[in-house]
N, C-alpha and C positions, 0 to 999 in steps of 0.2 A: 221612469226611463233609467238605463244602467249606461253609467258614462265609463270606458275602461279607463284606467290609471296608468300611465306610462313608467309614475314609478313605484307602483305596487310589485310588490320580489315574491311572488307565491311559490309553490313546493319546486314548478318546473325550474323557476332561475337559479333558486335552490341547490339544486341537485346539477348544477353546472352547465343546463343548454338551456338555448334560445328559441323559441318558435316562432320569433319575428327574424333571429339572427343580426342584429342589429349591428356588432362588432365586424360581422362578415362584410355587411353592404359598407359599412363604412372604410373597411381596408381595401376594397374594392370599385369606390366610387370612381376613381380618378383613371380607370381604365376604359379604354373602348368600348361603346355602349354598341357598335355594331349598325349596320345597314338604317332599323326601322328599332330605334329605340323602346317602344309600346311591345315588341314581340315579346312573347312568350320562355322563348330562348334568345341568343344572342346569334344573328345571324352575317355572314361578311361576306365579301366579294370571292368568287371563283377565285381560288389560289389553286387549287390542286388544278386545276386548267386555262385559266385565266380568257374566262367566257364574260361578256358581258351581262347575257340571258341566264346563268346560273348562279348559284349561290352556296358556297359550304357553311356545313352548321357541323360542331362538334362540342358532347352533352355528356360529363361525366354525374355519375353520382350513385347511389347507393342501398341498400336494405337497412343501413343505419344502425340502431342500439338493437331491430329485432330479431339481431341475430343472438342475442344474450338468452332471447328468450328461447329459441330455438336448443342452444348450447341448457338449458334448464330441461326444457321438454325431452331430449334427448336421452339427457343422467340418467331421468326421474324414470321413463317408459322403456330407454332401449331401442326406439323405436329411429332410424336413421334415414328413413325420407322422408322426416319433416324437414330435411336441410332443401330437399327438391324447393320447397317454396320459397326457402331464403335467395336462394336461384332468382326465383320469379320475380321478386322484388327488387332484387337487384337491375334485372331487366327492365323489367317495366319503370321501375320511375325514373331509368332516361327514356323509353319510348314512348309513354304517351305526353312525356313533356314534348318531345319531339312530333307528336301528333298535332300540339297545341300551334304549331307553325307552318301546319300541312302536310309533314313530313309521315311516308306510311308506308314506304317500299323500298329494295335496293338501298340497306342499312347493312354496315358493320361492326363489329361490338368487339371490344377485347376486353378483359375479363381482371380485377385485379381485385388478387384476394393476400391478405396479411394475417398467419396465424399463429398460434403461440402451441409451438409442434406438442409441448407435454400435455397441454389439454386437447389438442383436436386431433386428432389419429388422420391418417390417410380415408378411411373409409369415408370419412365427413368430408375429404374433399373430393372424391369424385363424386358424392354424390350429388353434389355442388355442381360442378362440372356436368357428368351428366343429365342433372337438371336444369341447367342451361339448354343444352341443344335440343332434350325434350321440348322443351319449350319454343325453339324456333322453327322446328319439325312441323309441332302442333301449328304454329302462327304459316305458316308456308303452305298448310291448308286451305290458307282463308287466304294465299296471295299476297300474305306479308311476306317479303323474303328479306331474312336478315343473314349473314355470312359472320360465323363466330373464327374470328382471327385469333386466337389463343389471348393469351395475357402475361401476366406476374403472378408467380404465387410465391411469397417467400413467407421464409421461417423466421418471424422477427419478438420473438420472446420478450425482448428487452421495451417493447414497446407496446403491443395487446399482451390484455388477459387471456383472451379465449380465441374468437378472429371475426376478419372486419371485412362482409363482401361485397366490393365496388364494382364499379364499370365504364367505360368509357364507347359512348356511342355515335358514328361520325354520318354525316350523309351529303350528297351533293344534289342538288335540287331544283329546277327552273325556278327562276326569280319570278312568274308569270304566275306560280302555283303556290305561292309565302302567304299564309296567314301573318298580317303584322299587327293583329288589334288596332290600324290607325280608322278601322270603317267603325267600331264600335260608337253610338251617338245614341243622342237625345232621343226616346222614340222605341228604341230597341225592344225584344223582350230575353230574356234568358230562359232557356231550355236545360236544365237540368239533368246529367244521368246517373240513377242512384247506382253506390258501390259495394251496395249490400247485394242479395239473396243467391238467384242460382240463374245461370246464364245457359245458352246453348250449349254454351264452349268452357262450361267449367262440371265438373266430376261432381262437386257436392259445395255444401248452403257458404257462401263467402261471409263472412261479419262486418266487411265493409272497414276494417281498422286501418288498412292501406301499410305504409310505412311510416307516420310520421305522429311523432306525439309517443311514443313509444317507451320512452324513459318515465315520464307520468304515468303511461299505463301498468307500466310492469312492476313500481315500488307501489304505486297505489291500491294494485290489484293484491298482489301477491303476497303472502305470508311470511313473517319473522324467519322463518322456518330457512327461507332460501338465503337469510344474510348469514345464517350462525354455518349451514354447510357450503354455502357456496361461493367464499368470498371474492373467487374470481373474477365474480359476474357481476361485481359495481365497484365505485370508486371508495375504497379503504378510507381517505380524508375527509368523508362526507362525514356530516352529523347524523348518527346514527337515527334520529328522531324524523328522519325524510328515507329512508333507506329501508324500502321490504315493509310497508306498514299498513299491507292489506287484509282482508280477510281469507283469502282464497290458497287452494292448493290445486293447480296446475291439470291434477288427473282430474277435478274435482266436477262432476256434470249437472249441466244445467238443461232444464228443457225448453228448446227453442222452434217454435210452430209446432211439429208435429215429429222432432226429430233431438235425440238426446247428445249434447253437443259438450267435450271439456272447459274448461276455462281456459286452458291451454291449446285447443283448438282454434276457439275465438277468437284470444290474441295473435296467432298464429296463421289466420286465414291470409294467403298471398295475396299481393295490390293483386286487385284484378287490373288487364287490360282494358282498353276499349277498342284497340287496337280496328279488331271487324264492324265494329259498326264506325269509328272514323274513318275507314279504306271508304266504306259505302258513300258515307256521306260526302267526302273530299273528291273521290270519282263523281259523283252525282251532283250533287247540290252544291258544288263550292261559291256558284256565286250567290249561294243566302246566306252565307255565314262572314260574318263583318268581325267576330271576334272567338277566340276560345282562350279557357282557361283551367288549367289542373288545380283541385284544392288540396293540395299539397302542403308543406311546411308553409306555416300562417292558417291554415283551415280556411273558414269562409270569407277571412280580412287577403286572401293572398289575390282578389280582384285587385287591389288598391293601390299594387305596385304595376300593371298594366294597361288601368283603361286611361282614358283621357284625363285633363285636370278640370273641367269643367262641368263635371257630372255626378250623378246622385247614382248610387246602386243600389235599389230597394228589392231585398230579398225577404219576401212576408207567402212565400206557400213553399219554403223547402218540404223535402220528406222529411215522414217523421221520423228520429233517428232511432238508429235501430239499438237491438240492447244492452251490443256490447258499448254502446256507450251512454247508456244511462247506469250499466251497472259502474261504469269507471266514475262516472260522476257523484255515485253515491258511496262510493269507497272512499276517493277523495274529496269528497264536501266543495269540490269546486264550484263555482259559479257559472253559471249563465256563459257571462262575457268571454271568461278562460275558454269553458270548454271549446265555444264557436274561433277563437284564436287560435286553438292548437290543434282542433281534431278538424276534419271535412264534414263532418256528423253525419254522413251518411249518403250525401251530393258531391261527388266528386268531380266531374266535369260541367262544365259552362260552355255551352254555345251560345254567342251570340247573335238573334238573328230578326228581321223584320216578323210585325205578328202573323203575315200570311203566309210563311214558309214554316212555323211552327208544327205547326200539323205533319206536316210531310219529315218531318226531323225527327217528333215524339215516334213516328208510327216505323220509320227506320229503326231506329233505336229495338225498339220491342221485338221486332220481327226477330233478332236476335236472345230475346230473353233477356235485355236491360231495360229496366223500369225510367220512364222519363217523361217529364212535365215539365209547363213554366214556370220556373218558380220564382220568379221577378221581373224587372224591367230595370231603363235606365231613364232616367229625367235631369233635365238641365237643370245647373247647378251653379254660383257663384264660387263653389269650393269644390272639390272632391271630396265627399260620404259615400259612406256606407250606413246602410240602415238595416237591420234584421227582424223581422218581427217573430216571438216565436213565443207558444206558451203564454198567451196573452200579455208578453214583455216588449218592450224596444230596446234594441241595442242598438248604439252607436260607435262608429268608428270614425 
């Protein structure tokens, strides 16, 4: 069995972030935990109308480091809609957090991007911009309707290298309709939706890398090559011995199923949403589902800050991950334990739901072209665990 270390300092802590963010919750604890403490998000009373039956929720956050990667892809190829996806990421990891709470329509987004004008030209940010609203066009399809409010965009040099694209996503919402995680229990099983391959609603093969874990991937992956020309694109104070120490060069192709795909593709694959199949299922099904969960920052340990205190999470049939993260794993010689900490490996959303509404969830799921199973359950527990079985290993959390 592999017990993790709290205070083992591997390459990620190294190189200045957190995939637990342990610093953040702690400057943070002492603030308002909101309505239903267990949610997903933080949700509070009707202000914007002061309803009893409603609830406002508002979710900022971001595409994080992968836009460095994007700012590399771009130099190397030329190629200027690869920014469309930093777009997407930006989007999405406030929206399907906000999924995680119920929340799937009648959303607004303002847009807040910080960039360092001698590296990033204007071309990169519209196309930023209008990779945004392509993106909500496309979601409006399916009956997502989001209303893009403009944002910030400033010229702040003195502070990024390159540029940093955020978001801020607000919604109002019947209190009648809140996922709070307080149903998740003893008994459950979890329903898994993989954030690999190719979806109805997506163009071509996703890698499933999402947005998070992305500072490891990018110095683990990638080649010497990008510190000596690119020094924009990491932190100058690092020790150089954690900085660009991959094998890989960005154009470099790999073949994946049946389809010839870059390294810089891979890393670069937008979060997918779930967006259409959580409308389906929150329209339809909402009273099977007791809990959800995005594996987001934390990877597969990020149940542990939501479900109850007195339960086990055994996750022993994840999918198997796909290879952009087995190739990151053997770039960086990480372990087992790390990987499932920092990355989603492949199962990115968690439905919580009784075992005889499973069925009708996995088969939802699909019908869009997301791949989805049980890939665990919940069992009473004197503590709160997490258990993973994978590769004939146990992990413990």
């Amino acid at each position: 069995m592999y017990f993790p270390s709290e205070s083992k300092e591997g390459l990620y802590a190294q190189r200045g972030v957190s995939a637990q963010k342990e610093e953040v919750h702690a400057a943070t604890k002492k603030l308002d935990k909101g309505l239903y403490p267990n949610a997903f998000c933080k949700i509070y009373k009707d202000v914007l109308c002061n309803d009893d039956n409603w609830v406002n929720v508002m979710h900022a956050d971001g595409a994080g480091t992968k836009s460095i990667l994007a700012y590399l892809y771009w130099k190397e190829t030329g190629d200027v809609s690869v920014w469309k996806g930093i777009a997407q990421d930006a989007v999405v990891m406030n929206l399907d957090d906000l999924l995680c709470v119920g929340i799937y329509d009648n959303l607004i987004f303002s847009s807040t991007i910080d960039r360092n004008k001698k590296q990033i030209p204007a071309e990169v940010l519209e196309a930023i911009i209008n990779g945004t609203q392509e993106l909500f066009d496309t979601l409006k399809g399916f009956g997502i309707n989001i209303t893009y409010m403009g944002g910030e965009t400033a010229d702040v040099g003195d502070v990024v290298r390159t540029i940093a694209v955020n978001g801020t996503m607000t919604a109002r919402w019947p209190k009648s309709k809140i996922i709070s995680n307080e149903k998740i229990k003893a008994g459950n099983v979890i329903v898994g939706l993989a954030g690999y391959g190719k979806t109805n609603y997506e163009s071509e093969y996703n890698s499933g890398i999402a947005s998070n874990g992305l500072t490891s991937a990018r110095h683990d992956m990638l080649d010497k090559y990008y510190a000596d020309n690119f020094k924009e694109s990491y932190d100058n104070s690092l020790n150089k011995e954690v900085v660009y120490i991959g094998p890989y060069k960005m154009s470099q192709e790999l073949v994946v199923g049946s389809e010839q795909i870059s390294i810089g593709k891979l890393l670069l694959s937008p979060t997918r949403t779930f967006a259409p199949v959580m409308k389906e299922l929150l329209e339809n099904h909402f009273d099977a589902i007791n809990g959800l969960i995005h594996c987001s920052g934390g990877g597969q340990t990020k149940c542990m800050k939501y479900v109850p205190e007195n339960v086990r999470i055994v996750k022993d049939n994840l999918f198997e991950p796909p290879v952009i993260f087995d190739l990151i794993q053997k770039a960086s010689k990480s372990s087992d334990e790390e990987m499932y900490q920092v990355f989603n490996m492949g199962t990115r959303m968690e439905i919580y739901t009784n075992e005889e509404n499973a069925d009708e969830i996995i088969s939802a799921s699909k019908s869009f072209g997301v791949d989805a199973k049980v890939i665990g359950r919940v069992e009473e527990s004197d503590k709160k665990e997490l258990v993973i079985k994978t590769g004939g290993k146990t992990l413990r959390y």
